[in-house]
C-alpha positions in Angstrom: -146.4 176.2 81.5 -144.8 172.4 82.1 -144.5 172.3 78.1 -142.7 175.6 78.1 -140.9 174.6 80.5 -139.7 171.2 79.4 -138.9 172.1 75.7 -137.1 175.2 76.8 -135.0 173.6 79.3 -134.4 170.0 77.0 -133.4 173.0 74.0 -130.2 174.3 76.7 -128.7 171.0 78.1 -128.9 169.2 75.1 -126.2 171.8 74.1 -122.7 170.9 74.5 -122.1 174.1 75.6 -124.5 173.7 78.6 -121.8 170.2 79.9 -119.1 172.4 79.3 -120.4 174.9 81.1 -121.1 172.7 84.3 -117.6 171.1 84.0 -116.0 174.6 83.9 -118.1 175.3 86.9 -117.1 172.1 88.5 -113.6 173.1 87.8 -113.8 176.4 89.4 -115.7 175.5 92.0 -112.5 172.8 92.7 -109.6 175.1 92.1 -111.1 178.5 93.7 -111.4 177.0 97.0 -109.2 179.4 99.7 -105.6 178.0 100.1 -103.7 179.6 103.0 -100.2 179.0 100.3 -101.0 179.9 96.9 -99.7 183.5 95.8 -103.2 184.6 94.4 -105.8 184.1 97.4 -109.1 183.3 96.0 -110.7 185.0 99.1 -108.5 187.4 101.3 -109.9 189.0 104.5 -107.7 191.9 106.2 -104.4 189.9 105.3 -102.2 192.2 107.6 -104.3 190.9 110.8 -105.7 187.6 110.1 -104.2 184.1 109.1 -106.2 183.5 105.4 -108.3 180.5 104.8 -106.5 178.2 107.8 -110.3 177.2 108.8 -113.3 174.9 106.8 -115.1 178.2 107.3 -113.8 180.0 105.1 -114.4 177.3 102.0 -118.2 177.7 101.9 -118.1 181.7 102.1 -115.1 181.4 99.4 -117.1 179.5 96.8 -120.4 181.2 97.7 -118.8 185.2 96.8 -117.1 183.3 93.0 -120.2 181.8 92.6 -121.8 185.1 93.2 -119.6 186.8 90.4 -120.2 184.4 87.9 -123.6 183.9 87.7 -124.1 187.5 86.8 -121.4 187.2 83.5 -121.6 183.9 82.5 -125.0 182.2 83.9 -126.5 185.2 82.5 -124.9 185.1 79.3 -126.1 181.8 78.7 -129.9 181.8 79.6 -130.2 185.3 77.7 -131.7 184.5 74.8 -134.5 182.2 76.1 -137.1 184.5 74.4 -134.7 185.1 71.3 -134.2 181.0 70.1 -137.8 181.0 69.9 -138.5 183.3 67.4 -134.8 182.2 65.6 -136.0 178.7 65.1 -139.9 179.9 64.3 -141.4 178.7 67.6 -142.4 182.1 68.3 -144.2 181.8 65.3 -145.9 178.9 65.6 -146.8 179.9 69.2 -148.3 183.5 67.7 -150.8 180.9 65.6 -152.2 179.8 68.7 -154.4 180.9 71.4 -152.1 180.6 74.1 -151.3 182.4 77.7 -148.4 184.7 77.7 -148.2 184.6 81.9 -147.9 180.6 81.2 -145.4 181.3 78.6 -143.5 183.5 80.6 -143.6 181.6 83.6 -142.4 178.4 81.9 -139.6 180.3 80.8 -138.6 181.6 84.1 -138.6 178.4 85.6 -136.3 177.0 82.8 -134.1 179.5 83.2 -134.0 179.4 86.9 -133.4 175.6 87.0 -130.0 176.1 84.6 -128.8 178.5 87.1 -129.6 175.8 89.5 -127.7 173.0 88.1 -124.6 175.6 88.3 -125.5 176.3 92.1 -125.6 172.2 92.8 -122.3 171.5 90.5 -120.2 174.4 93.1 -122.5 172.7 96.3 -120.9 169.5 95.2 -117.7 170.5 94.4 -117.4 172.5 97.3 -118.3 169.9 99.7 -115.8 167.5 98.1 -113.2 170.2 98.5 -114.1 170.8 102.2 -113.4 166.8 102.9 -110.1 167.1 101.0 -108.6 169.8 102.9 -110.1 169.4 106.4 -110.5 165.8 106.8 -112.5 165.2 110.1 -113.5 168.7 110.3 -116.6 168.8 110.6 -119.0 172.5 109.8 -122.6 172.3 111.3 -125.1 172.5 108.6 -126.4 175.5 108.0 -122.9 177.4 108.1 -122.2 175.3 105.2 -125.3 175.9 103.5 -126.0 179.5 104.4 -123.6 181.3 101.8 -125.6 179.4 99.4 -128.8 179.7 99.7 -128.3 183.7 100.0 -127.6 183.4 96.6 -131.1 181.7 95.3 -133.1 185.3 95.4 -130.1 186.9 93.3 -130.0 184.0 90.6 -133.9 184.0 90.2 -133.8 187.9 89.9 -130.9 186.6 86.8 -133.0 184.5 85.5 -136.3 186.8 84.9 -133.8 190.1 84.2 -132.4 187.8 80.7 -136.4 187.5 79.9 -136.7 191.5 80.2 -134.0 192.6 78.1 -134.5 189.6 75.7 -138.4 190.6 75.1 -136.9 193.8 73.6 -135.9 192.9 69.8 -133.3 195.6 70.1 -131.2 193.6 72.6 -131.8 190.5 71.6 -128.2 190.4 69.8 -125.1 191.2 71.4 -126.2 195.1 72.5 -128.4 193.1 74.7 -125.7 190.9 76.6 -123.2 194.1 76.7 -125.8 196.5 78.6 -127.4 193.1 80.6 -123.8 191.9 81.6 -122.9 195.3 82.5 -125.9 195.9 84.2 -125.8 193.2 86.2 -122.3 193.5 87.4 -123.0 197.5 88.7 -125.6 196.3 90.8 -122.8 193.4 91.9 -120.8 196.1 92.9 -123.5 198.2 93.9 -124.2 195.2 96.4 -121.5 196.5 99.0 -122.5 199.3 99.3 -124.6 198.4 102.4 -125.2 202.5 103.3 -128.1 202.3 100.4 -130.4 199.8 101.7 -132.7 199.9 98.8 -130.1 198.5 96.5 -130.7 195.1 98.5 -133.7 194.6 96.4 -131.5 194.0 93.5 -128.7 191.8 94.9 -127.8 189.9 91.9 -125.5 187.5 94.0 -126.1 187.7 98.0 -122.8 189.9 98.1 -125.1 192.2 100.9 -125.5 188.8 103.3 -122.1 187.3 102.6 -120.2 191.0 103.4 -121.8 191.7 106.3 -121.6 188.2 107.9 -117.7 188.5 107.0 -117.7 192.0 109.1 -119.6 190.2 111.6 -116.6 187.7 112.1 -114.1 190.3 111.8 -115.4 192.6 114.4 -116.0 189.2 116.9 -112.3 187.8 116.3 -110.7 191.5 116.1 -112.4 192.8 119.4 -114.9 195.2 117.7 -112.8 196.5 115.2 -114.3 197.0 111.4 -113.5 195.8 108.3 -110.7 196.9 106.1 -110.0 195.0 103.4 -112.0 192.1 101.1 -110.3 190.9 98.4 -111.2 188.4 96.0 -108.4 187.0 94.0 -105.7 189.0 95.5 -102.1 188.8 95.0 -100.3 187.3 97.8 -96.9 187.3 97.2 -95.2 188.9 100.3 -96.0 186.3 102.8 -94.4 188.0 106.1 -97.1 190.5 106.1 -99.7 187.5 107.0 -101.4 188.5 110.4 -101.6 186.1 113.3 -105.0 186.0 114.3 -107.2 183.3 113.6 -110.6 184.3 111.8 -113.8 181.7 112.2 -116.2 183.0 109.5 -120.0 182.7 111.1 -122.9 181.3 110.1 -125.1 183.8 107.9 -127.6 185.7 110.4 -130.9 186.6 108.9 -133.0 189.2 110.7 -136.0 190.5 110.1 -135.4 193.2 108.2 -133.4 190.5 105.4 -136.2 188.0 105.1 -138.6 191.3 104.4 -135.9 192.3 101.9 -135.5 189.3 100.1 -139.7 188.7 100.3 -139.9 191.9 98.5 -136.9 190.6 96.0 -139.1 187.8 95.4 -142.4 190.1 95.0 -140.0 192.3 92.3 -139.3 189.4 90.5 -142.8 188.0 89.8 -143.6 191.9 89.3 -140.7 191.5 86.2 -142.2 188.1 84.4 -145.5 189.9 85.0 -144.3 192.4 82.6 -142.2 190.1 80.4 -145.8 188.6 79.8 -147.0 191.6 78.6 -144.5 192.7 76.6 -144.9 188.7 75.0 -148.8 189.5 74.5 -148.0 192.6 72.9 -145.7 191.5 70.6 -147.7 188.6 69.5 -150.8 191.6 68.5 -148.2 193.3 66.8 -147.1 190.2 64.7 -150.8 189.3 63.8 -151.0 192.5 62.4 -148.6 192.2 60.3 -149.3 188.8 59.2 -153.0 190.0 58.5 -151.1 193.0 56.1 -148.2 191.3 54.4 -151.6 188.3 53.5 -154.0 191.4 52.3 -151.0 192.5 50.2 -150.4 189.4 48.7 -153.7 188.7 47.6 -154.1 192.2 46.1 -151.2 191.2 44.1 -150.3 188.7 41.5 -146.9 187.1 41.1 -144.5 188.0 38.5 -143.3 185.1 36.2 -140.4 185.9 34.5 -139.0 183.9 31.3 -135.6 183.4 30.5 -135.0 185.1 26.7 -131.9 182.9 26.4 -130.9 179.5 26.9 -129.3 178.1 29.8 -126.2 176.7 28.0 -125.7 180.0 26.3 -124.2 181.7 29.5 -120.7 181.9 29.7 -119.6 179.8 32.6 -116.2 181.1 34.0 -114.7 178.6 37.1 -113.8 180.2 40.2 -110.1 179.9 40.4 -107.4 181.0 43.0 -106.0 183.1 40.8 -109.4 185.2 39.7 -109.6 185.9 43.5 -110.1 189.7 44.2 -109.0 190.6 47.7 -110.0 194.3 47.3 -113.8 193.4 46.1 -114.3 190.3 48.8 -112.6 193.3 51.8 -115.4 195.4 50.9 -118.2 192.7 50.7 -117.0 191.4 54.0 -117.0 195.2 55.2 -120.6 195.8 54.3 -121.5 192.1 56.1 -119.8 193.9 59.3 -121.5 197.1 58.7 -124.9 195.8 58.1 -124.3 193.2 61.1 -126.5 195.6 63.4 -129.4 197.8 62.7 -129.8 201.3 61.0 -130.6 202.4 65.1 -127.4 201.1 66.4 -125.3 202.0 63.3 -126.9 205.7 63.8 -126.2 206.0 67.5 -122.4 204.6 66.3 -122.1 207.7 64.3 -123.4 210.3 66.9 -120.6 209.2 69.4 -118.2 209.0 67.0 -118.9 212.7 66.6 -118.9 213.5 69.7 -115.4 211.6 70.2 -114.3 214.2 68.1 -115.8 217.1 70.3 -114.4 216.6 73.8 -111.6 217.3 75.7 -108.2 214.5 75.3 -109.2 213.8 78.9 -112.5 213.0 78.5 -111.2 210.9 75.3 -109.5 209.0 77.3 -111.2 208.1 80.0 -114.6 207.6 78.9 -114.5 207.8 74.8 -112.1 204.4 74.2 -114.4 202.3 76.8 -117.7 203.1 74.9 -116.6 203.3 71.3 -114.5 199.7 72.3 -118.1 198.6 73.9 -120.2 199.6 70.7 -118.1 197.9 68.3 -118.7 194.9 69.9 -122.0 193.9 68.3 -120.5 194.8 65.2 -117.3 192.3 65.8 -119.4 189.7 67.7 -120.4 188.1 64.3 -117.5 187.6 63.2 -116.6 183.2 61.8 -120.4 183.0 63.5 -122.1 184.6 60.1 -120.6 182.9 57.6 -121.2 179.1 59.6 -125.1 180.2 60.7 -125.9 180.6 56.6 -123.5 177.8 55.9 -121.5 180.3 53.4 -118.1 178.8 55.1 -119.3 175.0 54.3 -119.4 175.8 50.2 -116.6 178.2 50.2 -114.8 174.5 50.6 -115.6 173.9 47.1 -113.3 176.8 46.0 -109.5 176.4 46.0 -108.7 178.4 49.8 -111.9 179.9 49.3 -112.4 179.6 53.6 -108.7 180.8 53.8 -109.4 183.8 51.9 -112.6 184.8 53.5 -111.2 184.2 57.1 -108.6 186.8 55.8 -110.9 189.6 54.5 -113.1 189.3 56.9 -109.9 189.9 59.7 -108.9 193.4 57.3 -112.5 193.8 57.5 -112.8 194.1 60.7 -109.3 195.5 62.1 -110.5 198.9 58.9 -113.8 199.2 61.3 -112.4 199.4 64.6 -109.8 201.9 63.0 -112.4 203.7 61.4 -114.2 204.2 65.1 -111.0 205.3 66.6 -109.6 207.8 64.4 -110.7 210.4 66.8 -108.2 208.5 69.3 -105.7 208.4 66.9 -105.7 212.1 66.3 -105.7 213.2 69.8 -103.8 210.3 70.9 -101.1 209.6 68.3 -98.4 208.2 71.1 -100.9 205.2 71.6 -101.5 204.6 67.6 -99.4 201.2 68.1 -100.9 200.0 71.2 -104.8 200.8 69.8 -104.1 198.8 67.1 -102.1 196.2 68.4 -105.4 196.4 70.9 -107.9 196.1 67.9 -105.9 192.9 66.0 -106.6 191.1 69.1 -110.1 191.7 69.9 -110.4 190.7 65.7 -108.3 187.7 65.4 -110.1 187.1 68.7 -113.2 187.4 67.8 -113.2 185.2 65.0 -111.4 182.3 66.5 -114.1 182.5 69.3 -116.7 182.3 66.4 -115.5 180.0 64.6 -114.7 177.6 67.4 -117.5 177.8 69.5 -120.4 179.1 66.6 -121.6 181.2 69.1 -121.2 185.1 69.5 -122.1 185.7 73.8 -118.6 184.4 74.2 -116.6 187.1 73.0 -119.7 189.7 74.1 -119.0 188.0 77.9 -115.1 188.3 77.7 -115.6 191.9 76.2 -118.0 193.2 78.7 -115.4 191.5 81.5 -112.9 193.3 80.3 -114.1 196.6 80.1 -115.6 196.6 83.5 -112.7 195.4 85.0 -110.9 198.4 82.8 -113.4 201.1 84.6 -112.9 199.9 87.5 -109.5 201.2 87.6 -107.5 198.3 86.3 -106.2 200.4 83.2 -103.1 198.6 83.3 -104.4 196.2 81.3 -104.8 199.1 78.6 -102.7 201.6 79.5 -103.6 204.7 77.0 -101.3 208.0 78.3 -99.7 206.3 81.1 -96.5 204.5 81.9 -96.1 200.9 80.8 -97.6 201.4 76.7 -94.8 200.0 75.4 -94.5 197.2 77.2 -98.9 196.5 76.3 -98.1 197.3 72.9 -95.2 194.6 72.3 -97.6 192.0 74.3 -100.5 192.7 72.4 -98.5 192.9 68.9 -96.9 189.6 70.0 -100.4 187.9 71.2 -101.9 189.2 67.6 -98.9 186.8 66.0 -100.0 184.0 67.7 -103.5 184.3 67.6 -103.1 184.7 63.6 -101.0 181.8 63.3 -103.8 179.4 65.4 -106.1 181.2 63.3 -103.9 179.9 60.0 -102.4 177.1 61.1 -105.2 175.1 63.1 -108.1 176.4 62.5 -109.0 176.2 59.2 -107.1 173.1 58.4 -109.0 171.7 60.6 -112.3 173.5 58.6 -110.6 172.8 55.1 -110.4 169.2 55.9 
C-alpha cells in the first residue's frame, strides 16, 4: 500500500501541471477573498440588508464555499485517471504479473489521491490566512472559526478522491466520457448540497456546502432578529452600490451536532464502502486480463509466423519526396476526419448516432433546450483529442521534416473537426436555421479551442473541465452565454465569430512557430 502510494503520488507532482495547479490555487485563494468594493463580490449574503464582507468572518467562509466549488471540477479532473496512467504506461501490466492485493492497491491509490486534494486544501489555508492579516491587521478570529469552514470540506474531498477511482476502474470512462459524466456528476450533487430539505443527500456532500449554508443562515437569522435567509450568492455582480444594507453580519463558528458528526461518520463508512468496491472491480479486471493473456499465448503457439520476402529490390522503388506542392488537403481532411471519428469507441460512436436520431424526432422546444446541451456534451470526447493525438504518437515531431507539414495538419485537423460538429447539428440547423451563424460561430471556438488547449498543455481534461463548466453553468439557466431563440444572437454570434479570428490567428501565428522552430 506505502509503494502504491509513493509511486502514484511522486508520478502527479512531478508534473508541471501539478505546481501550476497549486499556484493557480494559491492565486485564487488570494484574489477570491470577500472585498466590501469590488463590483463582482466573491461571496454576497442578502446584499439589500447586510453590509458584505466588512468583518475577518466572512474571509474563512468565503474561501472555504470557492474552495468547495473547485475541488469538484478541477481537483477532480486532475486525480481522475489514477487507475488509467497505470495501465497507459504498462504498470497495470506489470502489476497483473504479480500476486498482489487489490484492497492494498486500491487503498494506496486513495490515499494518493486524497493527499493531492490536500496540498490544494493547505495552499487556500495558507493563502487565506495571509489574506486575513492583510486586510484585518490586528483582528484577531479564534481558532476554530477560522478553521471550521475547512475542515467541513475534508469528508467531501475524500468522497472526490475515491469517486475518480470508481469511474476510472471502468475502461469506458477512462477517456474524456469519463470526466464529462464525473464532472457533471459531481457538481449536481454540489448543487444538490443546498437543498438541506433532503437530508440523505448529506451523505454525498462533495464540498461541505450543507455545513457552510446552514451556519450562514444561522448568522443571518442571529444578526436579522430571526429572520431567514434570502439570498447567497457567489460571484455576484455588485454594481449598484446604494442598495448595500446597513446591518452588520458576524458569520459564526460552524456548529456540529449530533446528527452532522453521524452524517459525516456514515460519509466516511460510504467511502471505504466505494474503494471496497474499486478493489473489486481491480481484482476482476486483473482475472479478466490473465485470461486473455493465457489466450492470445495459446494462439500464438498454435501458430507460426509468416516471413515474407521482398520479390524486388529495395533501390527499385520509386522514391517520390514529399513536397509542398504534392500536398492534398482534401485526402489529409478525410484522414484527419477518420482520426476524429475513430477517437472514441464503436459504443460511444453508436450511442452518437441514436441521439442524433432522435434530435431529429422531437419537438423545436425540446431541441432546444435539451438536444444542443447533450449533442455539444457528446462531441466532446470526440474533440478532446484534438493537437493531443498527433503529440502522444509523436506524428507532429516528424511532420517537422516536411515543408509546413505541422501547419497543414493543424489546418485539416481544424476542417476536421468544425465538418463533425456540423455533422451532429444538422438537426439544429434544420429546425433552427436563424441560429445557423451563431452554432457555428459556437463550434469554430470550441475547435480552434480545443486544439490550442491540446497542443499547449498535451493534455485533453482541460478542455473536457472547461466544457463540462460551461454547459452546467448553460443548464443552469445562464443561456445568455448561448443564446439559441432568444434575444441577444447577434450580438453572441459577432463575439464568437470575432473570438474564432483571434483564436485562429494565435493558433497560426504563435503556436506553431513556436512548434516549427
Amino acid at each position: 500500500m506505502i509503494r502504491v502510494f509513493k509511486a502514484s503520488l511522486f508520478e502527479r507532482t512531478r508534473s508541471k501541471s501539478f505546481w501550476m495547479l497549486v499556484i493557480a490555487v494559491l492565486f485564487i485563494s488570494v484574489i477570491c477573498t470577500p472585498q466590501h468594493h469590488a463590483s463582482i463580490q466573491v461571496l454576497a449574503i442578502d446584499p439589500g440588508t447586510f453590509k458584505q464582507d466588512d468583518n475577518p468572518s466572512w474571509i474563512p467562509m468565503g474561501a472555504a464555499l470557492i474552495l468547495g466549488l473547485f475541488q469538484p471540477i478541477f481537483g477532480y479532473a486532475f486525480i481522475k485517471n489514477a487507475i488509467g496512467m497505470d495501465q497507459i504506461y504498462g504498470v497495470y501490466q506489470l502489476i497483473n504479473t504479480m500476486d498482489f492485493h487489490s484492497f492494498r492497491y486500491a487503498w494506496g491509490k486513495f490515499a494518493a489521491n486524497f493527499t493531492i486534494l490536500l496540498a490544494f486544501w493547505i495552499t487556500t489555508v495558507i493563502g487565506t490566512f495571509g489574506m486575513l492579516l492583510i486586510r484585518f491587521p490586528g483582528k484577531w478570529l479564534p481558532v476554530w472559526q477560522f478553521a471550521g469552514p475547512f475542515l467541513v470540506l475534508l469528508p467531501g474531498m475524500a468522497f472526490i478522491a475515491v469517486f475518480s477511482m470508481v469511474i476510472d476502474s471502468f475502461p469506458a470512462l477512462q477517456k474524456s466520457a469519463g470526466t464529462v459524466l464525473g464532472t457533471f456528476g459531481l457538481l449536481i450533487l454540489y448543487a444538490f448540497s443546498f437543498i438541506r430539505q433532503a437530508t440523505w443527500l448529506r451523505l454525498f456532500d462533495v464540498s461541505g456546502t450543507s455545513y457552510l449554508g446552514k451556519t450562514i443562515s444561522q448568522s443571518v437569522a442571529t444578526a436579522a432578529d430571526g429572520k431567514t435567509l434570502k439570498s447567497l450568492m457567489i460571484f455576484a455582480n455588485m454594481n449598484d452600490q446604494a442598495h448595500i444594507g446597513t446591518k452588520e453580519l458576524l458569520i459564526l463558528p460552524i456548529k456540529l451536532k449530533e446528527i452532522d458528526l453521524l452524517f459525516m461518520l456514515g460519509e466516511l463508512v460510504l467511502i471505504g464502502l466505494m474503494v471496497i468496491l474499486v478493489a473489486g472491480l481491480v481484482k476482476r479486471r486483473k482475472g479478466f486480463a490473465d485470461s486473455r493473456l493465457m489466450r492470445d499465448l495459446r494462439a500464438r503457439s498454435n501458430t507460426s509466423p509468416e516471413v515474407v520476402v521482398p520479390t524486388r529490390e529495395s533501390n527499385q522503388f520509386n522514391f517520390v519526396p514529399i513536397k509542398t506542392s504534392h500536398f492534398n488537403y482534401m485526402h489529409h481532411i478525410g484522414l484527419e476526419f477518420n482520426r476524429v471519428r475513430k477517437s472514441v469507441s464503436k459504443k460511444v460512436q453508436f450511442f452518437i448516432v441514436v441521439v442524433w436520431i432522435i434530435s431529429w424526432l422531437v419537438s423545436v422546444l425540446a431541441e432546444r433546450n435539451m438536444m444542443v446541451p447533450l449533442i455539444f456534451l457528446l462531441s466532446i470526447p470526440l474533440l478532446s483529442e484534438l493537437g493531443v493525438a498527433s503529440q502522444s504518437n509523436h506524428l507532429f515531431n516528424w511532420l517537422k521534416t516536411i515543408p509546413k507539414g505541422q501547419r497543414h495538419q493543424i489546418n485539416a485537423e481544424s476542417v476536421a473537426g468544425i465538418l463533425v460538429l456540423i455533422g451532429l447539428t444538422i438537426p439544429i440547423f434544420v429546425k433552427l436555421p436563424e441560429d445557423s451563424l451563431l452554432l457555428i460561430a459556437f463550434e469554430m471556438v470550441i475547435v480552434l479551442l480545443a486544439q490550442l488547449l491540446g497542443l499547449l498543455t498535451k493534455n485533453s481534461r482541460l478542455l473536457t473541465v472547461l466544457a463540462a463548466l460551461f454547459w452546467f453553468v448553460y443548464l443552469n439557466g445562464m443561456t445568455a452565454i448561448l443564446p439559441i431563440g432568444k434575444p441577444g444572437a447577434f450580438f453572441m454570434t459577432t463575439f464568437y465569430g470575432g473570438l474564432a479570428i483571434v483564436m485562429w490567428f494565435c493558433l497560426q501565428g504563435v503556436v506553431l512557430k513556436k512548434f516549427e522552430k
